[in-house]
N, C-alpha and C positions, 0 to 999 in steps of 0.2 A: 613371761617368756625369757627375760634378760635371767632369773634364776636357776633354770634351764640350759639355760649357753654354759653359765657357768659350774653349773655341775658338771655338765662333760668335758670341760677345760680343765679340771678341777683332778681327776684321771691321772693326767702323766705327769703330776706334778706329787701325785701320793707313791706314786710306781718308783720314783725318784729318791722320794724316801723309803718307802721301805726295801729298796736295793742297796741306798749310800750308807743306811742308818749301822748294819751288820760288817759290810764290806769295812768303812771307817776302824770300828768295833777291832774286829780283827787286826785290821792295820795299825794299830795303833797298840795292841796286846804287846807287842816287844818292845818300844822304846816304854814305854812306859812301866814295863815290869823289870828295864833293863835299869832305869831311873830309880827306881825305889829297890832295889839291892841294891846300885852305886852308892846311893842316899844312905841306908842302912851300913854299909859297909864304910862309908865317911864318916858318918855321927856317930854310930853305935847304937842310936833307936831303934829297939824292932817295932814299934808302929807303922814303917814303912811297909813290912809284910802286909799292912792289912789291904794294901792295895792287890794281892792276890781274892780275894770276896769279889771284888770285880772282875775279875776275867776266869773267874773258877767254872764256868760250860768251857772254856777253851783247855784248861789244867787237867778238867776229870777224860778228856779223848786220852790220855796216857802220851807213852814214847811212840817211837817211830810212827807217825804223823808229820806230813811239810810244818803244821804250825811251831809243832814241838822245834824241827830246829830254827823255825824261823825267829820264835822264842832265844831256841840256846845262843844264836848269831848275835840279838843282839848286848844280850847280857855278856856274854864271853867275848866276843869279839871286839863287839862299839864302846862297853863300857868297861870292859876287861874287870869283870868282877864275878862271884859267883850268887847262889841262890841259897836258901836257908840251908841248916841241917850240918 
């Protein structure tokens, strides 16, 4: 019976994850792609590009998308740098 309780307790705490898991994901797509072009453009290593492998579902939506500029804000703006190419 107690395994029981805790399988339906067990619920809003997956629900939790796999809402925060994406959400995070996302939020975290710009400082982080804004960090490794600053990186890149500091050192001069392009192994910092490879951190684009990681967020390449949010790169292949193209331009004019909110993430795209959410993207461009913080690479251009916060880190005042730009991106490959």
């Amino acid at each position: 019976m107690k395994e029981s309780h805790q399988h339906t307790t067990s619920w809003p705490k997956w629900m939790v994850v796999i809402l925060a898991v994406p959400f995070i994901y996302v939020l975290s797509s710009g400082p982080v792609i804004g960090l490794a072009f600053w990186l890149r453009e500091s050192t001069g290593w392009d192994g910092f590009y490879l951190v684009l492998w990681l967020y390449y579902p949010i790169i292949i939506l193209g331009h004019d998308n909110p993430l795209d500029y959410y993207i461009e804000w913080w690479v251009v703006d916060v880190f005042n740098t730009v991106g490959p190419g």
